[in-house]
C-alpha positions in Angstrom: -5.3 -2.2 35.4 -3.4 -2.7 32.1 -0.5 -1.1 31.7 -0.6 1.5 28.6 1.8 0.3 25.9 4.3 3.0 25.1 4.0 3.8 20.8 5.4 5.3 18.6 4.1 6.5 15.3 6.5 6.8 12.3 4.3 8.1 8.8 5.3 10.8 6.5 1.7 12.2 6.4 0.8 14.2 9.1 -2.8 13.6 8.3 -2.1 10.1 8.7 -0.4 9.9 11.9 -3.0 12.2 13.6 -5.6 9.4 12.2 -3.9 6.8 14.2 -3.3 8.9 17.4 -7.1 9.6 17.5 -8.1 5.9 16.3 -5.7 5.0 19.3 -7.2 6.9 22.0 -10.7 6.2 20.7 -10.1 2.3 22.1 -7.7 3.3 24.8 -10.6 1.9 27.0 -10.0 -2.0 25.7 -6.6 -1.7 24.9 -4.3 1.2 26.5 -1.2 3.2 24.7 0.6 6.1 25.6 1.7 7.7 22.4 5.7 8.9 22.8 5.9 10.4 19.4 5.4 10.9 16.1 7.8 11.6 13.4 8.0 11.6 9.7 10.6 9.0 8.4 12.4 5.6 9.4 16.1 8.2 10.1 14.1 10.2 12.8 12.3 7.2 14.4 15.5 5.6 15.1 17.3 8.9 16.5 14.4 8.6 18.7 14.1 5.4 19.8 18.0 5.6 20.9 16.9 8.0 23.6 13.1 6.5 24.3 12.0 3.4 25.3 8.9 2.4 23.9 6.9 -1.5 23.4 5.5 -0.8 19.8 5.7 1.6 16.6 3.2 1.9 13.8 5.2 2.5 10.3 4.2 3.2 7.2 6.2 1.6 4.5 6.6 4.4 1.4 8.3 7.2 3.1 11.2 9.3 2.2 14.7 9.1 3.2 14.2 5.9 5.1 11.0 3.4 4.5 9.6 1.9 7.2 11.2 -1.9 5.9 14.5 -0.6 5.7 13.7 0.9 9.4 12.0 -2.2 10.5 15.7 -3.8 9.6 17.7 -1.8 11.6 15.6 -2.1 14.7 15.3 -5.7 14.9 19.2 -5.8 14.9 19.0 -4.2 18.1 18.8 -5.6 21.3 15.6 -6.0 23.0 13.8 -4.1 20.0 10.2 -3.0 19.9 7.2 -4.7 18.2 6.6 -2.9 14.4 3.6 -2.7 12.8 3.5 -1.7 9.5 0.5 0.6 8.4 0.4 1.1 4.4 -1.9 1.4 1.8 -0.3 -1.3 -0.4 -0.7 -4.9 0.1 2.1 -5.9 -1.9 4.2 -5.5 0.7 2.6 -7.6 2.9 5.1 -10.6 2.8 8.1 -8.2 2.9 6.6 -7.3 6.5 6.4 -10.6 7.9 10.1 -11.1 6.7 11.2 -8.4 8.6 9.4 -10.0 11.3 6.7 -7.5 11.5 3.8 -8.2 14.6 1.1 -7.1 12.0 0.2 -5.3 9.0 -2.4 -2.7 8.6 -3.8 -1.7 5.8 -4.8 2.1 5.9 -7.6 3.2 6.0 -6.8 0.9 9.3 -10.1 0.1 11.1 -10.6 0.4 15.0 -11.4 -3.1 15.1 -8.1 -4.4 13.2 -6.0 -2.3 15.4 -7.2 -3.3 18.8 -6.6 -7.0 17.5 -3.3 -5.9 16.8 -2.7 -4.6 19.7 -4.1 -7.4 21.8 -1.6 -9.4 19.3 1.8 -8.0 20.7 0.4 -7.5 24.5 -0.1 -11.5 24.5 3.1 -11.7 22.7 4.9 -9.8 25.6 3.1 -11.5 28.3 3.8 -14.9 27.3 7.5 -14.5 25.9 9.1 -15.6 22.3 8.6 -19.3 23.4 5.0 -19.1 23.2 4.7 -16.0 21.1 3.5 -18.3 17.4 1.2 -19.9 19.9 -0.3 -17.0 22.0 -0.9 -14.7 18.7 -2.7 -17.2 16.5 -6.0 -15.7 15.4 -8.7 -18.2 15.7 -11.4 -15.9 14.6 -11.9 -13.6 11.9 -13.5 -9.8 13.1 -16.3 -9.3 11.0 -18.3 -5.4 11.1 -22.0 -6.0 10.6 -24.4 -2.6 11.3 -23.0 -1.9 14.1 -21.7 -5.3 15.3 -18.4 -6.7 15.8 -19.1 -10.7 14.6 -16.3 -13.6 15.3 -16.3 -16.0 12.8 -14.0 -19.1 13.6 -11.1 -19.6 11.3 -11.8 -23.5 11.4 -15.9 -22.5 9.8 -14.5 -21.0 7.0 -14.1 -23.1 3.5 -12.4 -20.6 1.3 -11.7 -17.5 1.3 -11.8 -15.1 -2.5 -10.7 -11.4 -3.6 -13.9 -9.6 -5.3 -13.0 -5.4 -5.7 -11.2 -4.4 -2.8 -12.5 -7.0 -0.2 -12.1 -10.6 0.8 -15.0 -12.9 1.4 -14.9 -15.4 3.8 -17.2 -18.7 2.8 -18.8 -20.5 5.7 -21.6 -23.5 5.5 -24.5 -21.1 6.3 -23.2 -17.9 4.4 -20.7 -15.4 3.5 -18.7 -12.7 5.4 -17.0 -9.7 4.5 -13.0 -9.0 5.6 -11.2 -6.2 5.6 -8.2 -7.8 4.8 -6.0 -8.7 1.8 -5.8 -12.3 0.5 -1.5 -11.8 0.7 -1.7 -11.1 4.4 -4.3 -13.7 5.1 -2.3 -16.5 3.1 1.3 -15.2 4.6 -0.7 -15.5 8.3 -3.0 -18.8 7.6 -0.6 -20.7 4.9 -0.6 -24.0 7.1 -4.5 -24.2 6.9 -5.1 -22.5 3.5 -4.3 -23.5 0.0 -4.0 -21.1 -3.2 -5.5 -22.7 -6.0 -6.2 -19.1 -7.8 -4.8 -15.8 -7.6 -8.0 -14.6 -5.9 -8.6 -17.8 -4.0 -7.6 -19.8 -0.8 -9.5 -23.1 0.1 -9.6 -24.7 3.4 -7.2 -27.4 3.5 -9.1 -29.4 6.2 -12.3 -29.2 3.5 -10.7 -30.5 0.6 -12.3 -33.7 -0.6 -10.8 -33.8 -4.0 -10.8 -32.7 -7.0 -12.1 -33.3 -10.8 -11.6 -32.2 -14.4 -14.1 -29.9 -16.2 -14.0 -28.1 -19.6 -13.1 -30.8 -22.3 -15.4 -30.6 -25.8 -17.1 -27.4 -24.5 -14.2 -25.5 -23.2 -10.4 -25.6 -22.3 -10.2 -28.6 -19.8 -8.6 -27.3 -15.9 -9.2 -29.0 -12.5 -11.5 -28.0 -9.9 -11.2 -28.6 -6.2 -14.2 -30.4 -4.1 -14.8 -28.8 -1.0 -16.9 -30.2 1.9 -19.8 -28.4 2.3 -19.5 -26.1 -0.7 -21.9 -27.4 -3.5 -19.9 -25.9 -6.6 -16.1 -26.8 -7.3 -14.0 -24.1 -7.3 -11.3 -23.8 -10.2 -7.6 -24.2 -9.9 -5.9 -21.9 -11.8 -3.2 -23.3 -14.6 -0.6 -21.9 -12.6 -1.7 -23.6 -9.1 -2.0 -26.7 -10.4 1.4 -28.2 -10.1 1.5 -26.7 -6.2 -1.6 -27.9 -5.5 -1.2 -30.9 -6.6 2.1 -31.3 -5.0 0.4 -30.6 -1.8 -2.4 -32.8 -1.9 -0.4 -35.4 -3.4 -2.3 -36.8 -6.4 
């Protein structure tokens, strides 16, 4: 049997932390936790944790007297710290969690299905040990809900991936998926296989073919990018362009 990974919950809004208990124990079946406590602000949490043990903590990142990155800096100075996961719903903060070296980040409402990969994340991490840790928690499928189905799309099928409204859409060959995830934590987890050619864009670097001009007499001239499998170029943004050019070396 699996042991139950120890949590704690650190979130300013009662509401909120109750959310995640229950969301926790409603897929305690696939992925155990024993909830130590919750508490309001980064101060408390580590009062806490100098008395308790525990293997993970969920923190949100706007709270008062202590935010959860300022938190997440003080426990990773400790020795044998815990694995932080930062719940928030702002993903602007997305690439100040993975600087603090932050296991995953949430985006609230958090979803059963994103949790339970993020818990399956930092129970491989523990059972392989920081040499393999980039290796074991390397997602190399995307969770996709579907009425009442929980579809995994391989990272490798996916040709680019856009921002429209408050979702991300993953582009495959034979159609289009829904994520709910934001394009900062999916380029600050996928950089090394995905390129930003627009603010709301990331292209397969494996699918790039090339890429060709557009615009001239019936429009301001810009590049596009050529993507196997993917009949339409997709425009690079005057701001890419240098870094994407740079990368592909042109």
């Amino acid at each position: 049997m699996t042991e139950p990974l120890k949590v704690l919950i650190v979130d300013d809004e009662a509401p909120a932390r109750a959310r995640l208990r229950d969301l926790l124990n409603d897929i305690a079946a696939d992925e155990p936790t024993q909830v130590v406590a919750m508490v309001a602000n980064g101060e408390e949490a580590l009062r806490l944790l100098d008395t308790e043990a525990v293997d993970l903590v969920f923190a949100d990142v706007r709270m008062p007297v202590m935010d959860g990155v300022e938190f997440a800096r003080r426990v990773i100075e400790r020795e044998a710290p815990p694995g932080i996961i930062f719940t928030t719903a702002y993903d602007e903060y997305a690439v100040t969690a993975f600087d603090v070296a932050a296991v995953d980040y949430l985006l609230k409402p958090v979803r059963a299905t994103r949790l339970a990969e993020a818990l399956g994340k930092i129970r491989r991490a523990r059972h392989n040990g920081p040499a393999l840790e980039e290796e074991s928690t390397a997602r190399q499928n995307f969770s996709v809900t579907e009425r009442g189905r929980i579809l995994l799309v391989p990272v490798d099928d996916v040709r680019y991936l856009k921002a429209e409204l408050k979702y991300v859409t993953a582009h495959t060959v034979e159609r289009d998926y829904v994520l709910d995830e934001s394009l900062v934590q999916l380029e600050e987890e996928f950089g090394e296989r995905f390129l930003r050619i627009h603010r709301n864009c990331l292209v397969a670097r494996a699918a790039v073919q090339g890429v060709e001009r557009q615009g001239g007499s019936e429009g301001d001239p810009h590049w596009a990018v050529l993507l196997e499998g993917v009949s339409e170029p997709l425009s690079i943004s005057r701001r890419q362009w240098p870094s994407v050019k740079a990368t592909l070396k042109l």
